[in-house]
C-alpha positions in Angstrom: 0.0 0.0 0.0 3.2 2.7 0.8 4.5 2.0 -2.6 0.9 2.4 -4.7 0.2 5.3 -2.2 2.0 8.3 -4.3 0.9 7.0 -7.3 -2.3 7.0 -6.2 -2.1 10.5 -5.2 -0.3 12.0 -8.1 -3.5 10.4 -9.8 -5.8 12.2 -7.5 -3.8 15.4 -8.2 -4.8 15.4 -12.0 -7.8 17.6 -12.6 -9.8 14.8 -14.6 -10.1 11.5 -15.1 -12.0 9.7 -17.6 -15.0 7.5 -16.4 -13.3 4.0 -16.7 -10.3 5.4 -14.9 -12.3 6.9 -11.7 -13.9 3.4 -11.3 -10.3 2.0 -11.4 -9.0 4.7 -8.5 -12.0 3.8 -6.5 -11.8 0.3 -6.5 -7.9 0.9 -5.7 -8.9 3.5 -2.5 -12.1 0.3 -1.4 -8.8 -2.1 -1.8 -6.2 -0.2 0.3 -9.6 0.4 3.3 -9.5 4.3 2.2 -13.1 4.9 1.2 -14.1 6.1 4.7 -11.3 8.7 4.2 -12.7 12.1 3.5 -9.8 13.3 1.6 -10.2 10.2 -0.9 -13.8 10.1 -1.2 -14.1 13.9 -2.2 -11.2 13.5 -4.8 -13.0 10.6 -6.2 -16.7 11.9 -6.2 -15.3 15.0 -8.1 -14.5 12.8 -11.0 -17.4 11.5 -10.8 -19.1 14.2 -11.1 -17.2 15.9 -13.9 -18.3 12.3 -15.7 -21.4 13.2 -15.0 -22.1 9.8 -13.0 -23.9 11.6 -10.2 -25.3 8.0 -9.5 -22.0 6.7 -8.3 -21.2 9.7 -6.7 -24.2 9.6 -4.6 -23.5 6.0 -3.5 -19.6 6.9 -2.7 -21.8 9.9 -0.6 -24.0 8.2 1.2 -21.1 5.2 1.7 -18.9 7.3 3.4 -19.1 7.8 7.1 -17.2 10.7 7.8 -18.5 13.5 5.7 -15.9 16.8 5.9 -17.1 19.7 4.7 -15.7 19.4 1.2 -17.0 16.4 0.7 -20.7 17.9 1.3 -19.5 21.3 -1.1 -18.7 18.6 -3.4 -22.0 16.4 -3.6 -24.2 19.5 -3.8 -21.8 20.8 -6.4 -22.0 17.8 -8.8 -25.5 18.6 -8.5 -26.7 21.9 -9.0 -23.7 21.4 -11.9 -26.1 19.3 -13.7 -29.2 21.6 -13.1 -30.5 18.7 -10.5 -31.4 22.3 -8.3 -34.0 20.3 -6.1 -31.1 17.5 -5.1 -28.7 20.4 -4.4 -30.6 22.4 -1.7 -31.5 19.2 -0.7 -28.8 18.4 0.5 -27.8 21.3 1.6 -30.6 21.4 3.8 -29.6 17.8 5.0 -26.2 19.1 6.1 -27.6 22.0 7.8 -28.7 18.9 10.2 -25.9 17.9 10.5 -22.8 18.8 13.1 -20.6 19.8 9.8 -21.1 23.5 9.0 -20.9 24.7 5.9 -18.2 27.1 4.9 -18.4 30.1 2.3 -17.8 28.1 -0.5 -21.1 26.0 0.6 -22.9 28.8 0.4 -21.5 30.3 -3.0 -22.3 27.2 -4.3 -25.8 27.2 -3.2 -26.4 30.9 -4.2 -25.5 29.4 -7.5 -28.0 27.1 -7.8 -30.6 29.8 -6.4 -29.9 31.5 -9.1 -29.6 28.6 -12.3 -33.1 28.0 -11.0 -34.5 31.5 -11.4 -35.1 30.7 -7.8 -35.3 35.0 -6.0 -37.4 33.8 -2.6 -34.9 30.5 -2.2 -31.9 32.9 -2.7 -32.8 35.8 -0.1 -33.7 32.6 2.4 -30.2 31.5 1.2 -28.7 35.2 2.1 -30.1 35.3 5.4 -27.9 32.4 6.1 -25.3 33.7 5.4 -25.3 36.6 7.2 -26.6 34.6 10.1 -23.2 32.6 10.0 -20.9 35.0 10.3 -20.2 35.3 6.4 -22.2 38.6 5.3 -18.9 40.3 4.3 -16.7 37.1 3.1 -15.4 38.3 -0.7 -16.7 34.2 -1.8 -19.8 34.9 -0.7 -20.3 38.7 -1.6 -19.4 38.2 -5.0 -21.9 35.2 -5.3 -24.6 36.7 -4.3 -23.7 39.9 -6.4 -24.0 37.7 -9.5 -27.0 35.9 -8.6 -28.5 39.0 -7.8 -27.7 40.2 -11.2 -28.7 37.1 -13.0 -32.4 37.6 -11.6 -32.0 41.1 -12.5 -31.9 42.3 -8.6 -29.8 45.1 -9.4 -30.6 47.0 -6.7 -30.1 44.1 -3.8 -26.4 43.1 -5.5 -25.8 46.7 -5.2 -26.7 46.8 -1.8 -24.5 43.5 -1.0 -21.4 45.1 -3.4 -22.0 48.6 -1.2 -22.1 46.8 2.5 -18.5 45.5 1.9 -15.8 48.0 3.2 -12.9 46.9 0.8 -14.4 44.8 -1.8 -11.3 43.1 -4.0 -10.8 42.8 -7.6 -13.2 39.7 -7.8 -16.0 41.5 -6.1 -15.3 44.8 -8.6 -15.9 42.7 -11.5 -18.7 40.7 -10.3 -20.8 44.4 -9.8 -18.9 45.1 -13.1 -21.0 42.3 -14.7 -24.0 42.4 -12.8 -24.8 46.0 -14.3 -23.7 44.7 -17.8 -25.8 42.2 -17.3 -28.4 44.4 -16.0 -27.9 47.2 -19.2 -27.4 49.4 -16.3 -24.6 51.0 -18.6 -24.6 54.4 -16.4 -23.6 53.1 -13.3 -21.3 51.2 -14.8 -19.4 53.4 -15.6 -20.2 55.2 -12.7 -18.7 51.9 -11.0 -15.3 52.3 -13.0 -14.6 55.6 -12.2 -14.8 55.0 -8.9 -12.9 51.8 -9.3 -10.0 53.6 -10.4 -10.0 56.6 -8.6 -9.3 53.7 -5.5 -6.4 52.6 -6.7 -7.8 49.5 -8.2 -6.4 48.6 -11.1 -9.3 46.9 -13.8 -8.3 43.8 -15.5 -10.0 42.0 -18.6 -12.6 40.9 -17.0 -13.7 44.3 -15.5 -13.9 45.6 -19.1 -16.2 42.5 -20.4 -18.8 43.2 -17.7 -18.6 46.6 -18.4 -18.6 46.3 -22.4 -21.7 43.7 -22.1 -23.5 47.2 -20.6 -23.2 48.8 -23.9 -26.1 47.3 -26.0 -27.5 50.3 -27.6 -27.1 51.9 -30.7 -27.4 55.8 -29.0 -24.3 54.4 -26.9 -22.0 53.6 -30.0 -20.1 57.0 -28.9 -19.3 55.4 -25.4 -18.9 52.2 -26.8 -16.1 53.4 -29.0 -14.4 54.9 -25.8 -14.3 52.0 -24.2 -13.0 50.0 -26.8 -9.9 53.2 -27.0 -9.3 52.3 -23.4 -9.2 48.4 -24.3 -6.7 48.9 -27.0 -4.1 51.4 -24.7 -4.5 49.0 -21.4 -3.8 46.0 -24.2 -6.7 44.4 -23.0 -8.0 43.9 -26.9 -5.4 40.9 -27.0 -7.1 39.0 -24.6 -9.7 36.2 -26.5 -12.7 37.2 -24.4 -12.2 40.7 -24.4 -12.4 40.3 -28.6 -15.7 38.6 -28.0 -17.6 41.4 -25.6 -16.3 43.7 -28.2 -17.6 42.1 -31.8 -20.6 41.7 -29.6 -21.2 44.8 -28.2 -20.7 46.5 -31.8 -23.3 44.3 -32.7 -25.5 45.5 -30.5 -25.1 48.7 -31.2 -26.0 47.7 -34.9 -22.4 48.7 -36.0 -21.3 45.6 -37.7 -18.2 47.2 -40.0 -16.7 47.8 -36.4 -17.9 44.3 -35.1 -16.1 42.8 -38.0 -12.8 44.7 -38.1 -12.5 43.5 -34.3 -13.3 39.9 -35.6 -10.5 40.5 -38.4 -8.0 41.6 -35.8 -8.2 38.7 -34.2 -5.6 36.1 -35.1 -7.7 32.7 -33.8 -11.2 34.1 -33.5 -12.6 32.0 -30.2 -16.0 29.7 -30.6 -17.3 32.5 -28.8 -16.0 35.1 -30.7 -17.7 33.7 -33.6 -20.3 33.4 -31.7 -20.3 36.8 -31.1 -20.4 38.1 -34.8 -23.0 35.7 -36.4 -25.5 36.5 -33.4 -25.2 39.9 -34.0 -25.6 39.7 -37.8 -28.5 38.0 -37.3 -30.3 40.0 -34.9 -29.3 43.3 -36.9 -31.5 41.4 -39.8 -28.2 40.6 -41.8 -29.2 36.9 -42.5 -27.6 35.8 -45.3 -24.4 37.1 -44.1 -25.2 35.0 -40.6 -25.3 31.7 -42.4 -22.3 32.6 -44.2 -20.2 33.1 -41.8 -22.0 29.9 -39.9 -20.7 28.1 -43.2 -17.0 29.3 -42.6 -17.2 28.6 -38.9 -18.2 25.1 -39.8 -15.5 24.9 -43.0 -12.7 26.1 -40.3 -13.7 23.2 -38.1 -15.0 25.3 -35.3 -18.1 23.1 -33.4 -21.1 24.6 -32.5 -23.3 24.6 -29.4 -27.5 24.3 -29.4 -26.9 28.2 -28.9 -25.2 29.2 -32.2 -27.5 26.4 -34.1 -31.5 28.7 -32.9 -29.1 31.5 -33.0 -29.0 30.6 -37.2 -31.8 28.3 -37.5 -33.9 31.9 -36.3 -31.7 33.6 -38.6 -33.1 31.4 -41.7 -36.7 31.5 -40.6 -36.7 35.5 -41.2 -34.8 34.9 -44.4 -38.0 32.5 -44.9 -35.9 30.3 -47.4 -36.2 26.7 -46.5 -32.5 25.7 -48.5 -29.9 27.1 -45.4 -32.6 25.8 -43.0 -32.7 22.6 -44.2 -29.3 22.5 -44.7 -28.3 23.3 -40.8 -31.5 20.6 -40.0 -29.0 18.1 -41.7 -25.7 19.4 -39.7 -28.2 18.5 -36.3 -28.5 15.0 -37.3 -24.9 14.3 -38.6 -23.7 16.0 -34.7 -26.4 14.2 -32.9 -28.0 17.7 -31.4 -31.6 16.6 -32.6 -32.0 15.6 -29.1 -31.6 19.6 -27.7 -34.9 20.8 -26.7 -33.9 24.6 -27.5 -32.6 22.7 -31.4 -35.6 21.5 -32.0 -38.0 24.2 -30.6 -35.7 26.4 -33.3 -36.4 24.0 -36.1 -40.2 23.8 -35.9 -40.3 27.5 -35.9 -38.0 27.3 -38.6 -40.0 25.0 -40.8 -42.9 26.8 -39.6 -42.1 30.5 -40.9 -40.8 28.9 -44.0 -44.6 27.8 -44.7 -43.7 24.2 -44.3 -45.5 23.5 -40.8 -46.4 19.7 -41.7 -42.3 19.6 -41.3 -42.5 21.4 -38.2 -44.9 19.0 -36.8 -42.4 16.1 -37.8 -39.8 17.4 -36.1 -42.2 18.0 -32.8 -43.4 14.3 -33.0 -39.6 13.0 -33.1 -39.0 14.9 -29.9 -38.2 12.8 -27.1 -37.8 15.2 -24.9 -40.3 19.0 -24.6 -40.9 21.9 -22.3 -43.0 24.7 -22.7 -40.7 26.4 -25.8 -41.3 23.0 -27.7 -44.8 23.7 -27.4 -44.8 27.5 -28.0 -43.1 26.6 -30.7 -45.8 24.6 -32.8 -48.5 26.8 -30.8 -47.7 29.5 -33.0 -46.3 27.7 -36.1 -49.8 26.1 -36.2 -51.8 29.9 -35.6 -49.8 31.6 -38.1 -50.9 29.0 -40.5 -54.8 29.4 -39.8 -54.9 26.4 -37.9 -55.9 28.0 -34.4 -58.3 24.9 -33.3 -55.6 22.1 -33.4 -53.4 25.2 -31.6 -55.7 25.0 -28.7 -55.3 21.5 -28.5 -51.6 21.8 -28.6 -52.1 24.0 -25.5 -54.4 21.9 -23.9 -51.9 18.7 -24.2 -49.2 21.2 -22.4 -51.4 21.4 -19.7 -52.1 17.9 -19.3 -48.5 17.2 -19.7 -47.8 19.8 -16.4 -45.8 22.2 -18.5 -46.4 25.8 -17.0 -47.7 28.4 -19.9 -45.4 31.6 -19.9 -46.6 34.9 -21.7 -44.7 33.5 -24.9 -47.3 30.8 -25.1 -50.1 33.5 -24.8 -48.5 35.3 -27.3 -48.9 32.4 -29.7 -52.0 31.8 -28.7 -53.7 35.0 -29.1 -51.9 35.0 -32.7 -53.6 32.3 -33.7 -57.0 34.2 -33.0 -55.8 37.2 -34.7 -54.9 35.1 -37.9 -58.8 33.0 -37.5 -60.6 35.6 -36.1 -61.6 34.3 -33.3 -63.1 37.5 -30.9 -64.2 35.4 -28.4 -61.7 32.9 -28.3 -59.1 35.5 -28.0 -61.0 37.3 -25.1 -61.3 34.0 -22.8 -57.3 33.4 -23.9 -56.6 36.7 -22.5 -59.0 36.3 -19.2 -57.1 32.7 -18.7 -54.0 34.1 -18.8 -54.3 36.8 -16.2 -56.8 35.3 -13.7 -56.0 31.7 -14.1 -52.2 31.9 -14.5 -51.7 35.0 -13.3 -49.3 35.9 -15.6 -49.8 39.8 -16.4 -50.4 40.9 -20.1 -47.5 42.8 -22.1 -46.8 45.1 -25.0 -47.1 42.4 -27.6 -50.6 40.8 -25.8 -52.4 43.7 -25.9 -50.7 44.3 -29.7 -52.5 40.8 -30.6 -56.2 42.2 -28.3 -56.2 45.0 -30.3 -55.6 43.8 -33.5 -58.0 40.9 -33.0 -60.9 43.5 -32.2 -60.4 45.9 -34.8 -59.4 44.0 -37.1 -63.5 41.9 -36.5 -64.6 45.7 -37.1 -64.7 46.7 -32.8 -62.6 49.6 -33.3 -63.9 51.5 -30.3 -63.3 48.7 -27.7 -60.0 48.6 -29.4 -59.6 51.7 -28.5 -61.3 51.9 -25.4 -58.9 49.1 -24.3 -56.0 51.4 -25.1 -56.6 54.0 -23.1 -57.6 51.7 -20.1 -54.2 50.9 -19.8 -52.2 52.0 -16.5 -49.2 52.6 -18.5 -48.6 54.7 -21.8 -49.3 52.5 -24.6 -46.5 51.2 -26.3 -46.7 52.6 -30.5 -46.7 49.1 -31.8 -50.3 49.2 -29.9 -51.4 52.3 -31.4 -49.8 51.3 -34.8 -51.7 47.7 -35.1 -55.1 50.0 -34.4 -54.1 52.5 -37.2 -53.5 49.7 -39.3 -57.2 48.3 -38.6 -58.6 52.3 -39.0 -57.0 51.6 -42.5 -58.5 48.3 -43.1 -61.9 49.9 -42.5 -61.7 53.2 -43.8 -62.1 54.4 -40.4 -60.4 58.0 -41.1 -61.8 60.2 -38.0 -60.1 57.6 -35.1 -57.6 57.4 -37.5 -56.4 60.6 -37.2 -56.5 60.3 -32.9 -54.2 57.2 -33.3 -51.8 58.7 -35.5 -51.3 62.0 -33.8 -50.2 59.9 -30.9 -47.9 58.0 -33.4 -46.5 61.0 -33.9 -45.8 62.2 -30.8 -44.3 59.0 -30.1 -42.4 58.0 -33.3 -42.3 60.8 -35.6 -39.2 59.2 -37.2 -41.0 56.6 -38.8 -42.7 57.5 -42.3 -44.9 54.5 -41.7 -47.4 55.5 -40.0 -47.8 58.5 -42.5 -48.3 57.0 -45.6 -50.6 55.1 -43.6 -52.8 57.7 -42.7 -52.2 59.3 -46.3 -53.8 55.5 -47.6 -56.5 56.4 -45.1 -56.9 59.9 -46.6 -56.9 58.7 -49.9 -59.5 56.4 -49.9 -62.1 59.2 -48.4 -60.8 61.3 -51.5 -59.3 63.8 -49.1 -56.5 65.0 -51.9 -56.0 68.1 -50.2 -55.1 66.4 -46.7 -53.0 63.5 -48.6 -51.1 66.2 -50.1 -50.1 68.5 -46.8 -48.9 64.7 -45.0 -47.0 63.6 -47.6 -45.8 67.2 -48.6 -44.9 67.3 -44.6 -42.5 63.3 -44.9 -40.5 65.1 -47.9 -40.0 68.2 -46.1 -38.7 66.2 -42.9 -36.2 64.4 -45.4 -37.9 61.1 -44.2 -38.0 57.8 -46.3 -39.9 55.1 -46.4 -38.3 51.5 -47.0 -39.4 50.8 -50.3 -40.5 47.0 -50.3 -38.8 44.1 -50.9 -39.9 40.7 -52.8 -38.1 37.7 -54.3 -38.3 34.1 -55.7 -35.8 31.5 -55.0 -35.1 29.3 -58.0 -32.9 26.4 -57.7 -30.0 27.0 -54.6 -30.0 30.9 -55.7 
């Protein structure tokens, strides 16, 4: 045993093992009597758990008599690491029975999980306890509960825990760094860095990406630009993550030539730097230049995740050209990633925007696994296709199933009214969702009320339902009513909606060639004249519209 005992430990040293090789080390420790040993049993669950075998790490767990506290950080570790959240506080809640008290990493660990599981009342429960311990000011724990704060978007709490620590460290910076990124709290961010350095605290390149992922609008591209000059003379640009935050905050502020020359600086562009770029291509409505860079991602040999593959698979449903879609469908079959929920919720909208729904319903059959995207998913593939009833049923099944509705599948299903016509349908949708799963209506559920009603010729309760709102209405509200006013000719409400559109958006030309339509078709030349004399005069344009026709693979 002296002579396979460094060996043994050199091997416990390593920072993996494979599978095969763990089982090997453990039946070596259960040889040599060591499996009561603390020390050994933690080593050996770890590799367990980065197997993924939390089977046989829970039987190593519950075999060993003398539990220390890393072996309990450990357990719960292994996990909340595989999103297992209920096993994790289980057992923390186990230990807190126990004589062994957890430490500050426990508790990190379980703030963690508080916050993977979109969990806020479990996490301020977990916060209490660790004040009560004596740990309120520990930097482990602060700058957890900083980042789950953020993560829920509890800006104002992880401000409060960043703000009650008298000399918070670099970690801690950068964690409240994030946490307003996170947050698009851009302001005091900044705010945040200036003070930062005027303490003497030197940022690294990780205070820069939490406080680059702040950036994410285009009125900001001024600031953004700033802070990518202070990247380049600190020499953070040559750091791979720092590329990243950058090609994506350029992105986001819908200045790709910028996003790319950063992505062209780079000598080995990350996963996630390309990442980076073909998200933002895609949500800046650059689609064909999103698959093509997907293609020379693949063509470099760069693999994918089931982020990057909705991120494109979205990006060729608003192309609506079945060809790249189908193409990437293939590339998910060949990699074996059919069996991602978040994949295959991407595909059936896919299929479904492309006008091919019976595929969409093929690939929703095929699932093995679903949640509630899977099924918001075909909810709306099957509404925007006419087909509201079997919609319904679609929801019904999710209930019977136990898969909680969100206001996504509302959404859906008050589409589906609004392409069938269904007043009353829609009405009772919109009463369920409120009373019976309390879930309270937004910006694009009242778009789909009001369009629904006016659209069955109820402008006033339309209307009426606009102006019973609490909050200002949003303008896509009042624009989907001005486009039912035009629908019906209705010029004399048309003219109250638009002078709010106005007011709100007097940018877009939109709305003004609507109302001229409007005018028009009451043979008001005079009127049509003044509003359209009045878009020249303002130097706006309209987007002239777009059509095509695929033929072949062009």
């Amino acid at each position: 045993m002296l002579l396979q005992c460094p060996k043994l430990l050199f091997e416990l040293s390593k920072i993996h093992q494979t599978l095969s090789r763990t089982k090997k080390l453990h039946a070596l420790i259960i040889r040599n009597h060591l499996s009561d040993d603390p020390f050994y049993a933690t080593r050996i669950l770890r590799f367990y758990a980065i197997n993924s075998d939390l089977c046989s790490a829970r039987n190593l767990f519950d075999e060993t008599s003398h539990r220390s506290v890393y072996l309990w950080n450990s357990v719960i570790r292994a996990y909340a690491g595989e999103h297992q959240f209920y096993d994790a506080l289980s057992l923390f809640a186990k230990m807190l029975r126990t004589e062994t008290r957890p430490d500050s990493f426990t508790f990190a660990c379980v703030v963690r999980a508080c916050a993977e599981n979109y969990d806020p009342d479990r996490l301020r429960v977990v916060h209490g306890g660790v004040v009560v311990s004596g740990f309120g000011f520990d930097s482990v724990c602060s700058s957890a509960l900083v980042t789950a704060y953020s993560k829920l978007s509890m800006a104002d709490e992880a401000s409060r825990v960043f703000y009650g620590v008298a000399e918070p460290d670099l970690v801690l910076w950068n964690a409240m760094a994030s946490g307003y990124g996170n947050c698009e709290f851009w302001d005091k961010g900044l705010r945040l860095f200036r003070a930062m350095r005027s303490m003497g605290e030197h940022p690294d390149s990780y205070t820069m990406v939490g406080l680059i992922s702040g950036l994410a609008d285009p009125g900001l591209l001024g600031i953004a630009k700033g802070v990518h000059c202070f990247c380049l003379k600190s020499s953070f640009d040559c750091h791979a993550h720092v590329g990243s935050a950058l090609v994506s905050m350029y992105s986001r502020c819908h200045c790709l030539s910028s996003a790319y020359e950063v992505f062209t600086s780079l000598s080995q562009p990350d996963f996630v730097t390309w990442s980076a770029l073909i998200t933002g291509l895609s949500k800046s409505g650059e689609y064909e230049k999103a698959l093509l860079f997907f293609r020379k991602m693949n063509m470099e040999g760069n693999k994918v995740d089931p982020i990057l593959i909705a991120c494109v698979l979205a990006a060729s449903s608003q192309s609506a050209i079945l060809g790249p879609g189908s193409e990437i469908h293939g590339y998910v079959i060949r990699h074996g990633l059919e069996s991602e929920v978040m994949v295959s919720s991407a595909l059936i909208d896919m299929y479904s925007k492309c006008g091919f729904v019976n595929l969409g319903v093929m690939v929703f059959e095929s699932m093995r696994n679903r949640n509630i995207v899977s099924y918001n998913s075909m909810i709306l593939g099957l509404g925007i296709h006419g087909l509201a009833s079997q919609a319904f049923k679609m929801f019904e099944e999710a209930i019977k199933k136990g898969y909680r509705p969100d206001e996504s599948t509302f959404s859906a299903l008050l589409c589906a009214c609004c392409h069938a016509g269904l007043v009353k349908d829609g009405r009772e949708i919109f009463r369920r969702m409120i009373e019976e799963f309390h879930i309270p209506a937004r910006t694009e559920h009242y778009v789909h009320m009001v369009k629904l009603l006016g659209m069955a010729g109820e402008l006033q309760k339309a209307y009426d339902l606009i102006l019973s709102l609490q909050q200002p209405a949003d303008s896509c509200i009042w624009g989907a009513l001005l486009s039912c006013c035009d629908f019906h000719g209705n010029s004399e409400l048309a003219e109250i909606v638009a002078q709010q559109l106005f007011e709100n958006k007097p940018e877009k030309s939109a709305y003004k060639v609507m109302l001229s339509n409007i005018y028009a078709s009451d043979e008001r030349w005079d009127d049509v004249k003044k509003l359209r004399d009045n878009v020249q005069e303002s130097g706006i344009k309209k987007m002239p519209g777009l059509s095509w026709i695929g033929v072949g693979r062009n």
